[in-house]
N, C-alpha and C positions, 0 to 999 in steps of 0.2 A: 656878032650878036645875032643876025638874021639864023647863021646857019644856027645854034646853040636853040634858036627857039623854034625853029623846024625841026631840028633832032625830038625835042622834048616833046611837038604833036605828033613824029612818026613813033614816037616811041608809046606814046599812051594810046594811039588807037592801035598799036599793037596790042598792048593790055588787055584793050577795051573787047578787041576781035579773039583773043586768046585764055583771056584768064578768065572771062564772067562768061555765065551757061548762059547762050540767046535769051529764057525765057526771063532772064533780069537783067539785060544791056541796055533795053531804053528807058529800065524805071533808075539806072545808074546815069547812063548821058545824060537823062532830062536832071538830076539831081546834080550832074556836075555844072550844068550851064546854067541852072540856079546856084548853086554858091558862088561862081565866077562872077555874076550879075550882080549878087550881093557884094562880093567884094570890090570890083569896082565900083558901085555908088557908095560904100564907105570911104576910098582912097578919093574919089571926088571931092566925097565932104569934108574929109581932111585938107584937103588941098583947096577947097574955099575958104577954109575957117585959119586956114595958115599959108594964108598968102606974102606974107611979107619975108623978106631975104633975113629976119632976124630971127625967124621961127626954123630957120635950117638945123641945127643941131639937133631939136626936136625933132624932126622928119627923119634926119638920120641915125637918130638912137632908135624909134619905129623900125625904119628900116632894117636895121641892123636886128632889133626885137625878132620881128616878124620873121626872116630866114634863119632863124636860132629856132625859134619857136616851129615851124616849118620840118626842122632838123632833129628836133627832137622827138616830133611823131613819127615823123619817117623811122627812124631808129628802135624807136616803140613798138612800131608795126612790122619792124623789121624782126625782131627779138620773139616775136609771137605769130609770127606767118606760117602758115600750114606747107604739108608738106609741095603741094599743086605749087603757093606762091615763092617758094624756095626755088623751085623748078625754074618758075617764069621769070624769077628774078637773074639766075645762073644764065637761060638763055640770052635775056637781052645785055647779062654784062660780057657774055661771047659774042654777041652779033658786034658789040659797039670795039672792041678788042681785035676783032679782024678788020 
């Protein structure tokens, strides 16, 4: 699990140092570590408001929502990506390949 979630930050600040022009990398990082922020005190509040081992199904139908949902912007953004993020996308799926 450790390595899968290392891969995934060496991978976005590859993104981050590769795909966006310097003069908008930190109005993109500050805008990522704001919705990260966000999303964690959502999944908090969920996680207060459903504390009990009866409310599991709910958590994992969420769960399960939430990486569907996830899946399908990705795919979206996939479908409509310029030619630069075609590029960047090809690179890093050779980098992870070798």
């Amino acid at each position: 699990m450790i390595l899968g979630h290392m891969s995934y930050d060496v991978i976005g600040a590859q993104i981050l140092q590769t795909g966006i022009p310097a003069s908008k990398a930190n109005l993109i990082a500050t805008t990522e570590v704001s919705i990260a922020s966000l999303a964690e005190s959502i999944m908090l509040g969920v996680a207060i408001l459903a504390n009990d081992s009866r409310h599991f199904g709910f958590l994992a139908m969420l769960s399960l929502l939430s990486v569907v949902g996830a899946a399908y912007l990705f795919c979206k953004w996939l479908m409509n990506a310029t030619d630069a993020q075609r590029s960047l996308l090809s690179l890093i799926l050779s980098f992870e390949s070798s």
